[in-house]
DRENMI-125066 format. One record per atom (N, C-alpha, C, O, CB): x, y, z; atom name. Coordinates in steps of 0.2 Angstrom, whole numbers, plus 5000, padded with zeros to 4 digits. Glycine has a CB too. Layout:
N
{{X; Y; Z}; 'CA'}
...
This chain:
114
{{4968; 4784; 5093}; 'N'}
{{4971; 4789; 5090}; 'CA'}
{{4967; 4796; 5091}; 'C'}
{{4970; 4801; 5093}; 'O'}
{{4971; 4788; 5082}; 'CB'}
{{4960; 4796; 5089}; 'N'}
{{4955; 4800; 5092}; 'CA'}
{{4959; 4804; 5097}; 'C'}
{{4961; 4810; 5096}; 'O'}
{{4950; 4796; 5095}; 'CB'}
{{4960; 4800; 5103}; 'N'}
{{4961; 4803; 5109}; 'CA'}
{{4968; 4809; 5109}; 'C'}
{{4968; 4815; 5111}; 'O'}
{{4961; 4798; 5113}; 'CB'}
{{4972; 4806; 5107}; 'N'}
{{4977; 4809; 5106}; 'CA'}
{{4977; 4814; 5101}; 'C'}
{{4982; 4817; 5100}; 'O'}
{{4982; 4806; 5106}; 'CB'}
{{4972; 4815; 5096}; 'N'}
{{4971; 4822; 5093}; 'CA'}
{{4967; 4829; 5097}; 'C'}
{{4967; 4835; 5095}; 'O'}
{{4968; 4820; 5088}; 'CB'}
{{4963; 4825; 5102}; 'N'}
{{4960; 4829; 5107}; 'CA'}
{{4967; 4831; 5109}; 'C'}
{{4970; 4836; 5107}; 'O'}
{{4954; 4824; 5113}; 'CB'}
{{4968; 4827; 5114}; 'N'}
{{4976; 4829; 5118}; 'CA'}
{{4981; 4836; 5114}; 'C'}
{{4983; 4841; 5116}; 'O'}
{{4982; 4821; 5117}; 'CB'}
{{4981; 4833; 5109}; 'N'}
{{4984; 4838; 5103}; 'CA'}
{{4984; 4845; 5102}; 'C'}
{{4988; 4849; 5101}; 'O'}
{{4982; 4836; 5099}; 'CB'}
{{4975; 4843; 5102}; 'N'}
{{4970; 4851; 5099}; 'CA'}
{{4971; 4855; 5105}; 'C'}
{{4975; 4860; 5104}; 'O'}
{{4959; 4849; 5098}; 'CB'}
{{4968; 4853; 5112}; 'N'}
{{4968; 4855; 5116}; 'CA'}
{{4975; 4858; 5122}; 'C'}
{{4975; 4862; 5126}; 'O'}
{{4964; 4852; 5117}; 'CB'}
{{4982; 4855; 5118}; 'N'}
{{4990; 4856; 5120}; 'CA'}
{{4991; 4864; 5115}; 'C'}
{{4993; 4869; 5116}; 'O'}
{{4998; 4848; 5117}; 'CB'}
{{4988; 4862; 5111}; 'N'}
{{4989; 4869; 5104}; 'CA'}
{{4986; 4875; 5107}; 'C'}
{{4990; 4880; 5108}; 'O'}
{{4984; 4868; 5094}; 'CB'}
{{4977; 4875; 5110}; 'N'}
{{4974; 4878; 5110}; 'CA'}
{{4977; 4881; 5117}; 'C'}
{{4976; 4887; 5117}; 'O'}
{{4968; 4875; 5109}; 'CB'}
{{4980; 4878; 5121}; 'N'}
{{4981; 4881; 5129}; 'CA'}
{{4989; 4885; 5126}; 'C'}
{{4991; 4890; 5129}; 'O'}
{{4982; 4872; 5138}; 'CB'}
{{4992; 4882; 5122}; 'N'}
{{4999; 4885; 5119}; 'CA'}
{{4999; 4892; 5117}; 'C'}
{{5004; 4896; 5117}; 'O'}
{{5000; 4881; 5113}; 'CB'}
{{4992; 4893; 5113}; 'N'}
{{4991; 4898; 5110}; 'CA'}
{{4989; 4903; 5114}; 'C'}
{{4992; 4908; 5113}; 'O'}
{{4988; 4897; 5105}; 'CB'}
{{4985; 4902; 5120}; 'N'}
{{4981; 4906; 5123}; 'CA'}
{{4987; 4909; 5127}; 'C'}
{{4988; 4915; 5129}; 'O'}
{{4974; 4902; 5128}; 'CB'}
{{4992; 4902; 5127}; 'N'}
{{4996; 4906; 5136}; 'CA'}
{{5004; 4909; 5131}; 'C'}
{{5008; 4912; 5135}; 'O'}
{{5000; 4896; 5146}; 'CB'}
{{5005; 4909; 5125}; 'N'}
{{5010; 4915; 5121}; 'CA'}
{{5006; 4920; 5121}; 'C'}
{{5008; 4925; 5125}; 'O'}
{{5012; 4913; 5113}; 'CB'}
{{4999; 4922; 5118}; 'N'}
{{4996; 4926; 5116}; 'CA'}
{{4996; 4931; 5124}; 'C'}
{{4998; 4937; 5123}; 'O'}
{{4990; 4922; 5113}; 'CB'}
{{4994; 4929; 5128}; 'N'}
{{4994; 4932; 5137}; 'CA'}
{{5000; 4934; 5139}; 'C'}
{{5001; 4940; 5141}; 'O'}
{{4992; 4925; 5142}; 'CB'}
{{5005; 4931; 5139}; 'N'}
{{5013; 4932; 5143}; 'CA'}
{{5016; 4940; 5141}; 'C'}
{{5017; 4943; 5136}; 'O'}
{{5019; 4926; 5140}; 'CB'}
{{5017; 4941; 5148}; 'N'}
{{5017; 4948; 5147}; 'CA'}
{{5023; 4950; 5143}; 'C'}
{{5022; 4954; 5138}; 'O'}
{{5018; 4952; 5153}; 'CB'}
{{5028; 4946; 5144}; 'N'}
{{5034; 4947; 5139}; 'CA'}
{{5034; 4940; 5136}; 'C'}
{{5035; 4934; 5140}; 'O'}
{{5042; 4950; 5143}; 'CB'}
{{5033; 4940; 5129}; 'N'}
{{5033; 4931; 5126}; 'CA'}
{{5040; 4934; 5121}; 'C'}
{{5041; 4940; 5119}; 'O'}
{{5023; 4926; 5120}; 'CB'}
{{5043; 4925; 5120}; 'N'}
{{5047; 4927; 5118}; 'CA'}
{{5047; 4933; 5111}; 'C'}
{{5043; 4936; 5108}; 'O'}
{{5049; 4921; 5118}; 'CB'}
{{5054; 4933; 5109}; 'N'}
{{5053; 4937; 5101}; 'CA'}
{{5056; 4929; 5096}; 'C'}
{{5061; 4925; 5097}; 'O'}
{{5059; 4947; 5099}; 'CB'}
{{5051; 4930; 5092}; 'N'}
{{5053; 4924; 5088}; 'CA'}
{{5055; 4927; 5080}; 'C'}
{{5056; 4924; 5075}; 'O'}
{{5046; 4917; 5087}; 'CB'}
{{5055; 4934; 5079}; 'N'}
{{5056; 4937; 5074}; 'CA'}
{{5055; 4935; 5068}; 'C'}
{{5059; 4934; 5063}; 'O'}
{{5060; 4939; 5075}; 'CB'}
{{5047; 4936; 5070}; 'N'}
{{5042; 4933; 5065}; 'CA'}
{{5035; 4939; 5066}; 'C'}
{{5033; 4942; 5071}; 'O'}
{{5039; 4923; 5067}; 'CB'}
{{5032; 4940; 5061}; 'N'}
{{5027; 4947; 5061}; 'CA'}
{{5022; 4942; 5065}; 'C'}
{{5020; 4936; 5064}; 'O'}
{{5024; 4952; 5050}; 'CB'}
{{5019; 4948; 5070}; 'N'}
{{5013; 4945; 5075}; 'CA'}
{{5008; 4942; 5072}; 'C'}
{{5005; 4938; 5075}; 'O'}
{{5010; 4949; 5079}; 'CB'}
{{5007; 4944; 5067}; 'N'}
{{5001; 4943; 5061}; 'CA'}
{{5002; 4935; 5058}; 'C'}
{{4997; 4932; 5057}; 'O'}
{{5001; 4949; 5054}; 'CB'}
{{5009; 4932; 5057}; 'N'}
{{5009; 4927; 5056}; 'CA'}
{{5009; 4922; 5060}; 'C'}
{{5009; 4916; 5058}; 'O'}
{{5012; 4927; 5053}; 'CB'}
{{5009; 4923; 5067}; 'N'}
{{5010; 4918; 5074}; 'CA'}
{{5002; 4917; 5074}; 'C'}
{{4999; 4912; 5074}; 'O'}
{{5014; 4923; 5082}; 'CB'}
{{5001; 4923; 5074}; 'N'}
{{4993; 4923; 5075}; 'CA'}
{{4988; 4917; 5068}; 'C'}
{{4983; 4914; 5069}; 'O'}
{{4990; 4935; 5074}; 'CB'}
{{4991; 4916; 5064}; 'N'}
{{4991; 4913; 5058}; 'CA'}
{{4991; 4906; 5057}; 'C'}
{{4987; 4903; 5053}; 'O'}
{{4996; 4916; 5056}; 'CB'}
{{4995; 4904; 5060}; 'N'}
{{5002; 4900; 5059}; 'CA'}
{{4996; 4895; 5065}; 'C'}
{{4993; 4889; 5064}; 'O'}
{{5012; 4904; 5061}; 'CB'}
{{4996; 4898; 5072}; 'N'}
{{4992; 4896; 5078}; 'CA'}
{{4987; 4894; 5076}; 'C'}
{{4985; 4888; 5079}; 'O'}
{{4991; 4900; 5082}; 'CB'}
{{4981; 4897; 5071}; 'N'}
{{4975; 4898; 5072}; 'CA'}
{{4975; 4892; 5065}; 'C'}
{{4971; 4887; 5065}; 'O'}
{{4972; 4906; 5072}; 'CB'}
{{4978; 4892; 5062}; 'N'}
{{4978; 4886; 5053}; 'CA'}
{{4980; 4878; 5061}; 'C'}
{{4975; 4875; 5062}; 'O'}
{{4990; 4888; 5043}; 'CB'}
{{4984; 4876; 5063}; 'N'}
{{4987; 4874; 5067}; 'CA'}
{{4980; 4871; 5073}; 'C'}
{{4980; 4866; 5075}; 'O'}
{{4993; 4878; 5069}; 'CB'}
{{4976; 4875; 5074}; 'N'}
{{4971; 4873; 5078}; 'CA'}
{{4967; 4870; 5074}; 'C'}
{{4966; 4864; 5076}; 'O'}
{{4967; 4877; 5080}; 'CB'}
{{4964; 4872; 5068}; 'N'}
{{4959; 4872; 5066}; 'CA'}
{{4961; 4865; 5062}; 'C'}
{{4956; 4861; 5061}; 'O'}
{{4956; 4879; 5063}; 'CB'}
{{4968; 4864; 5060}; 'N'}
{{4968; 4857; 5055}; 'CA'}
{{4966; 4851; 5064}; 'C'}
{{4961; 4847; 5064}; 'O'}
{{4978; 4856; 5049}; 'CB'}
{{4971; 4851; 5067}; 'N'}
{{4969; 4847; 5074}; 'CA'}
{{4962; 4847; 5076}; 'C'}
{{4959; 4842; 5078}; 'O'}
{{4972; 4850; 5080}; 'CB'}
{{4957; 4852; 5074}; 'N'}
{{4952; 4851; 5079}; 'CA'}
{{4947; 4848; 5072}; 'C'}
{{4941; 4847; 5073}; 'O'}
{{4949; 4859; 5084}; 'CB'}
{{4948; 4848; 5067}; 'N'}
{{4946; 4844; 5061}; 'CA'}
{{4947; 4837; 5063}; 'C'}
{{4942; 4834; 5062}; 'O'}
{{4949; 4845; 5054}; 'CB'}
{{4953; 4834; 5065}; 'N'}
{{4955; 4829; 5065}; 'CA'}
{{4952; 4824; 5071}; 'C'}
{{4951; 4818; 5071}; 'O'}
{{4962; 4829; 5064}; 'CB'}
{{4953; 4831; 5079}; 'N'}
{{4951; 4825; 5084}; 'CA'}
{{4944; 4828; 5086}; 'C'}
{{4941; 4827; 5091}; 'O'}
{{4957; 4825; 5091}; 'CB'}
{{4940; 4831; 5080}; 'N'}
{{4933; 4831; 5080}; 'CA'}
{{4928; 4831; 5075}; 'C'}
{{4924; 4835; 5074}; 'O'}
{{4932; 4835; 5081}; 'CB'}
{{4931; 4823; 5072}; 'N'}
{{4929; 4824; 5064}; 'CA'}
{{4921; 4825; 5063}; 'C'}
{{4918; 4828; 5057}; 'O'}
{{4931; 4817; 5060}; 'CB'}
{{4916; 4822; 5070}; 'N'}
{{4907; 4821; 5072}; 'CA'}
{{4908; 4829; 5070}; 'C'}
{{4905; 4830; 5064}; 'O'}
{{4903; 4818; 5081}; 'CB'}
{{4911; 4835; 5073}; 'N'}
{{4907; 4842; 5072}; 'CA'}
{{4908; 4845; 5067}; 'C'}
{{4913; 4846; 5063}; 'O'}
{{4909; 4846; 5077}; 'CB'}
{{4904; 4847; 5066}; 'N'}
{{4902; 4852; 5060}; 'CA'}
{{4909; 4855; 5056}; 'C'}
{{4914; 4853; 5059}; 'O'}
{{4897; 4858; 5064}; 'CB'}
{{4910; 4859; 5052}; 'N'}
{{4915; 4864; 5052}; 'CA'}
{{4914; 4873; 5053}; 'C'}
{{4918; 4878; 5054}; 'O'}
{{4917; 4863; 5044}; 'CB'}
{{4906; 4871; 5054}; 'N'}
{{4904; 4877; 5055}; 'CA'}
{{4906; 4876; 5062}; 'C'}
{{4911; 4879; 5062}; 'O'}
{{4897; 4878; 5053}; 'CB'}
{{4904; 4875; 5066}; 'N'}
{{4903; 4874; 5074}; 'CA'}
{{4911; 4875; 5076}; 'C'}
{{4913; 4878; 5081}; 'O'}
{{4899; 4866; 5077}; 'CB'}
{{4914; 4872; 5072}; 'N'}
{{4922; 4872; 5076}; 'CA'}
{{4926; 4881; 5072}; 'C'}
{{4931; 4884; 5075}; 'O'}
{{4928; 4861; 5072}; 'CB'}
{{4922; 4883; 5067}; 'N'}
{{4925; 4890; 5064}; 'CA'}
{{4922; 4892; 5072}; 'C'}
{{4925; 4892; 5077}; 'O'}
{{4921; 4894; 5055}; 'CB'}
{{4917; 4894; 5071}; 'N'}
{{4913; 4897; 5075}; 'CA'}
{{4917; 4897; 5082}; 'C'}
{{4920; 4902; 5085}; 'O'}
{{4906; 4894; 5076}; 'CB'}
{{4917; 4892; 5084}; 'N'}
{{4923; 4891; 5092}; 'CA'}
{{4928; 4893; 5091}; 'C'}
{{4931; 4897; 5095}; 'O'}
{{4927; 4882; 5096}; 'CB'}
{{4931; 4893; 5086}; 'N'}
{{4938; 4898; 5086}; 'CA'}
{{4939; 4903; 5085}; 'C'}
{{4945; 4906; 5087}; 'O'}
{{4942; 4896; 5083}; 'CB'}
{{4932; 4906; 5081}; 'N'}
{{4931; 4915; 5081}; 'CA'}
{{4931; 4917; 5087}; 'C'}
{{4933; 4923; 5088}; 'O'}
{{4926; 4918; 5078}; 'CB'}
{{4927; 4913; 5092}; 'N'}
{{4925; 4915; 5096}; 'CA'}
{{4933; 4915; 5102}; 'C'}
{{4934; 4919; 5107}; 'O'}
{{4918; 4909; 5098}; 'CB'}
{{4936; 4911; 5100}; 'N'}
{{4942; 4908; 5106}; 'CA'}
{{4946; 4915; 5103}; 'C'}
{{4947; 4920; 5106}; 'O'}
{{4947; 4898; 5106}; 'CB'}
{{4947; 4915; 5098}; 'N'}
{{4953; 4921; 5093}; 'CA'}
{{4950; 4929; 5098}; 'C'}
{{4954; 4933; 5102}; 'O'}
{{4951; 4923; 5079}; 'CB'}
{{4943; 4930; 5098}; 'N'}
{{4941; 4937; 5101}; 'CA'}
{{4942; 4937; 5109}; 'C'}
{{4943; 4942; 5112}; 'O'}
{{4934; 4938; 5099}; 'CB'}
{{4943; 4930; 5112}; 'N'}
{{4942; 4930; 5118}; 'CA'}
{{4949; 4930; 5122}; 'C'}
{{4950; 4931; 5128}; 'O'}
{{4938; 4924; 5120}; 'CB'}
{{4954; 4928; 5115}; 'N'}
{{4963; 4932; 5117}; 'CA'}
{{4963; 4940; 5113}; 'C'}
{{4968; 4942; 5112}; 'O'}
{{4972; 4926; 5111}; 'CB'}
{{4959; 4942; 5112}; 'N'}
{{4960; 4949; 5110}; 'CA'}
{{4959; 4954; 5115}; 'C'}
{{4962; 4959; 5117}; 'O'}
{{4956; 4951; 5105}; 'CB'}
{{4952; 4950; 5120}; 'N'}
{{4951; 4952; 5125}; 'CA'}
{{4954; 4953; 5129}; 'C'}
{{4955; 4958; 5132}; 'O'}
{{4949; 4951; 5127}; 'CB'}
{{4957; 4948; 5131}; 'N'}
{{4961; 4947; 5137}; 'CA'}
{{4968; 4951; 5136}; 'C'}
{{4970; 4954; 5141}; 'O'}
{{4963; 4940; 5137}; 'CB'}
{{4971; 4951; 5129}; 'N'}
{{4975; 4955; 5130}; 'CA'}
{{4974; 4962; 5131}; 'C'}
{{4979; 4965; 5131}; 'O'}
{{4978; 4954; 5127}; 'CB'}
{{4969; 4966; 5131}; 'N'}
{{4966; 4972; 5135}; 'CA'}
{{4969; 4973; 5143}; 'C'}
{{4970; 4979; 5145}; 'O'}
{{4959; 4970; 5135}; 'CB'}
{{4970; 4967; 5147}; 'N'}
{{4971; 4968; 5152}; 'CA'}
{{4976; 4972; 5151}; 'C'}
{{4981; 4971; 5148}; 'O'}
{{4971; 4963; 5156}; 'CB'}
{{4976; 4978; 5155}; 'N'}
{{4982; 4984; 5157}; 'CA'}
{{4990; 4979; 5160}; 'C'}
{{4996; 4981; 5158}; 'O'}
{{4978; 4991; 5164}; 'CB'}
{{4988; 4975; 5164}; 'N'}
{{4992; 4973; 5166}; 'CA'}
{{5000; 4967; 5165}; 'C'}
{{5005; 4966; 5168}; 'O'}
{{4988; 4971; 5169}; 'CB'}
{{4995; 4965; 5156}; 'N'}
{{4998; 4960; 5154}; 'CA'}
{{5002; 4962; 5147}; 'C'}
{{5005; 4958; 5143}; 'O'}
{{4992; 4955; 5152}; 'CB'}
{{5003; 4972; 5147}; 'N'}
{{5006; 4975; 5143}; 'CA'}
{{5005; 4972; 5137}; 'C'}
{{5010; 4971; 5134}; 'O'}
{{5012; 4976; 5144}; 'CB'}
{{5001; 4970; 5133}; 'N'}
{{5000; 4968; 5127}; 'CA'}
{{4993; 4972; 5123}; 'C'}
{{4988; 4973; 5125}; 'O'}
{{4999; 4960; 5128}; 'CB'}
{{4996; 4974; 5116}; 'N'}
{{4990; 4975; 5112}; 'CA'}
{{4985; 4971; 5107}; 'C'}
{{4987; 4967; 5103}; 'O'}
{{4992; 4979; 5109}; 'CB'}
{{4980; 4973; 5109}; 'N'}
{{4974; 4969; 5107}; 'CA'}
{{4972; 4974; 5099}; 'C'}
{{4970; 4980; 5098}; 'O'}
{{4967; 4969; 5116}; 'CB'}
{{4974; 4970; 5095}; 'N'}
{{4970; 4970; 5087}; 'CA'}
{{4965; 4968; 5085}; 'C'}
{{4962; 4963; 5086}; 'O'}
{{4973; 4967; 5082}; 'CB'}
{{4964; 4974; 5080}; 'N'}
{{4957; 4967; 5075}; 'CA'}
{{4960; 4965; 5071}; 'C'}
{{4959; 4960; 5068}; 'O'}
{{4947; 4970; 5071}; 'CB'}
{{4966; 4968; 5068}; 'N'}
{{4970; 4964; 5065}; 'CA'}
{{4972; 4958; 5064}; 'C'}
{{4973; 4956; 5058}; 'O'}
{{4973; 4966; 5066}; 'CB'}
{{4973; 4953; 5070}; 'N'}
{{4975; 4950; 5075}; 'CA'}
{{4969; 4945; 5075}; 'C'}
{{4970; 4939; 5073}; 'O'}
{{4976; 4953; 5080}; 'CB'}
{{4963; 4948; 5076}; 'N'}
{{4955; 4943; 5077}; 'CA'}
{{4956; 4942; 5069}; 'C'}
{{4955; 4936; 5068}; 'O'}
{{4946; 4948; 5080}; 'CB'}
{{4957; 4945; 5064}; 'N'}
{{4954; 4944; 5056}; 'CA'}
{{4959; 4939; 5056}; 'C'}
{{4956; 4934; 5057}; 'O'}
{{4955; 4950; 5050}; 'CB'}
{{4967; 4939; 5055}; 'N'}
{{4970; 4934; 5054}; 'CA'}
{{4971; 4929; 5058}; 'C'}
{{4975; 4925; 5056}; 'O'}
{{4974; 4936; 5052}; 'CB'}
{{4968; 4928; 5063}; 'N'}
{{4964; 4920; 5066}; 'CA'}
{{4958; 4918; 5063}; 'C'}
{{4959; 4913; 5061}; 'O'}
{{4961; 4921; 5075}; 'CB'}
{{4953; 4921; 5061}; 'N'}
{{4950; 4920; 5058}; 'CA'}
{{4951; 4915; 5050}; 'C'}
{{4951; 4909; 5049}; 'O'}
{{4949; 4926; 5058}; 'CB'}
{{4952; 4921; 5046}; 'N'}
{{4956; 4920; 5041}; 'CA'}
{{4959; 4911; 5040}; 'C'}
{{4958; 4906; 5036}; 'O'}
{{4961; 4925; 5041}; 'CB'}
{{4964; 4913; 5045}; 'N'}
{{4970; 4906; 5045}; 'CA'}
{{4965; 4900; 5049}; 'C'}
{{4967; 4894; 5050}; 'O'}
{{4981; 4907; 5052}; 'CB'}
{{4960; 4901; 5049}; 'N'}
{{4954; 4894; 5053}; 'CA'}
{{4949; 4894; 5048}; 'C'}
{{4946; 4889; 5047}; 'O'}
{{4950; 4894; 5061}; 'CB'}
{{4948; 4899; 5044}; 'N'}
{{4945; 4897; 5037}; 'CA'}
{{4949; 4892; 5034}; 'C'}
{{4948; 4886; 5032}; 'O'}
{{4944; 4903; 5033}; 'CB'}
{{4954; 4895; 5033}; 'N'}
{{4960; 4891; 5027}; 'CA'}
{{4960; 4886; 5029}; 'C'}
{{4960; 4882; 5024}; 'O'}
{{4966; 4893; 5026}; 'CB'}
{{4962; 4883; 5034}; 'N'}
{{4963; 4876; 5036}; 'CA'}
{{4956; 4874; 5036}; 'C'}
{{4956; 4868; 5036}; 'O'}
{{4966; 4876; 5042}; 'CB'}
{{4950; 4876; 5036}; 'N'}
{{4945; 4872; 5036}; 'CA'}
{{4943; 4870; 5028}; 'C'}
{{4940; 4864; 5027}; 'O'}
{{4939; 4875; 5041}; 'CB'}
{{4944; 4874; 5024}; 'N'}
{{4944; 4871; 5018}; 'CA'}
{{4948; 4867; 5016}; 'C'}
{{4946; 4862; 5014}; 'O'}
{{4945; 4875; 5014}; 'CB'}
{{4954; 4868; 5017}; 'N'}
{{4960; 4862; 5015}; 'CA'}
{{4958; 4856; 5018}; 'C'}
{{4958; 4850; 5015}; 'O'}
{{4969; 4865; 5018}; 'CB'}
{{4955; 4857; 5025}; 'N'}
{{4952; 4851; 5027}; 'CA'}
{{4946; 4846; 5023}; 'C'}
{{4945; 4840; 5023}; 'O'}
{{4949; 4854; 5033}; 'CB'}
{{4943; 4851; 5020}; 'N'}
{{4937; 4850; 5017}; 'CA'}
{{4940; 4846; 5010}; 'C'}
{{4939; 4840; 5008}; 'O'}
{{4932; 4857; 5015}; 'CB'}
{{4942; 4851; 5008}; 'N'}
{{4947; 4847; 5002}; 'CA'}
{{4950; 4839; 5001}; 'C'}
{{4951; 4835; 4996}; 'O'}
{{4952; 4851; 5002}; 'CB'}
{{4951; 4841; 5008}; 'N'}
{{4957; 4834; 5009}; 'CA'}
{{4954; 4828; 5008}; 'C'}
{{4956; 4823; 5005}; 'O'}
{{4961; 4834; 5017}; 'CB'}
{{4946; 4829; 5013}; 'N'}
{{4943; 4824; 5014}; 'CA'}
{{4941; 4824; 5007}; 'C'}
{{4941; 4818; 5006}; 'O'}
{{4937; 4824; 5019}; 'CB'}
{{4939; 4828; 5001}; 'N'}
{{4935; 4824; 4995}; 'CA'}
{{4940; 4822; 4992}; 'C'}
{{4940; 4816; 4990}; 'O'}
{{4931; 4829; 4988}; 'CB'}
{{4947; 4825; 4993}; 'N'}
{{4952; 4818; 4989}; 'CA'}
{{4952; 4815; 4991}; 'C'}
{{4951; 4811; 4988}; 'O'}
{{4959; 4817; 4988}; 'CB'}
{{4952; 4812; 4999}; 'N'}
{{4953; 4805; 4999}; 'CA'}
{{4946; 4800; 4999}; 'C'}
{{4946; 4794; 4999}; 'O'}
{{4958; 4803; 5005}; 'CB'}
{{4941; 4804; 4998}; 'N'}
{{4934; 4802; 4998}; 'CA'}
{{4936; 4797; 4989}; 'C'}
{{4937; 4791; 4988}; 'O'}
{{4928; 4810; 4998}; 'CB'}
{{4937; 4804; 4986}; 'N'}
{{4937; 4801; 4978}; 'CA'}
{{4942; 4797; 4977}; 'C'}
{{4940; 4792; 4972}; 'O'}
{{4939; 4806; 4974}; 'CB'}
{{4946; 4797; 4980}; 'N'}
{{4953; 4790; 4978}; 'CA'}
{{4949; 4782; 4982}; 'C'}
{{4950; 4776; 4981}; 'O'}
{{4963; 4793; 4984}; 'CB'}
{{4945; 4785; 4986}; 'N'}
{{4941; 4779; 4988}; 'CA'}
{{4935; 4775; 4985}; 'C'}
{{4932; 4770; 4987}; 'O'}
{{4938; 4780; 4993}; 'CB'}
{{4935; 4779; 4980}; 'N'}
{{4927; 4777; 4976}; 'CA'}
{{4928; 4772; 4970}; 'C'}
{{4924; 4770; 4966}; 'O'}
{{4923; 4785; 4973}; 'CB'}
């Protein structure tokens, strides 16, 4: 099962990077702030699940880091896209949120175990 949460994490993570990039991605007419949102809650509950050994710190941290490293990229002149901090906060934000809910989740079923 492991494994195919890896599989998972990493299908979301390459998903996200290659909408986020595409010069023209679809319109799903939905506010960019919530794709960006929606992606980043969506990582972050997968990479809880197919990385339960790492930290929560360590896995926020990777994905602050991955959220700035599509902000960048969309900088490139070539790829007609604007790069936000807007954008970086609410990746942020939506991988906090899921790392709590995550946290959370584990003391309920911690507690229903006890």
């Amino acid at each position: 099962m492991s494994r195919l949460l890896r599989i998972a994490f990493w299908a979301a993570a390459l998903f996200a990077f290659v909408m986020a990039t595409l010069p023209a991605p679809p319109n799903l007419q939905v506010s960019d702030k919530l794709q960006h949102m929606t992606a980043f809650f969506v990582i972050a509950l997968l990479g809880c699940a197919a990385f339960p050994r790492l930290s929560r710190l360590k896995l926020l941290l990777a994905l602050i880091a991955f959220g700035g490293f599509i902000e960048l990229v969309q900088m490139v002149p070539a790829l007609h896209r604007d790069s936000e901090w807007g954008d970086w906060f609410a990746d942020i934000a939506a991988a906090s949120l899921a790392l709590v809910v995550a946290a959370l989740s584990a003391r309920l079923r911690s507690a229903r175990t006890d």
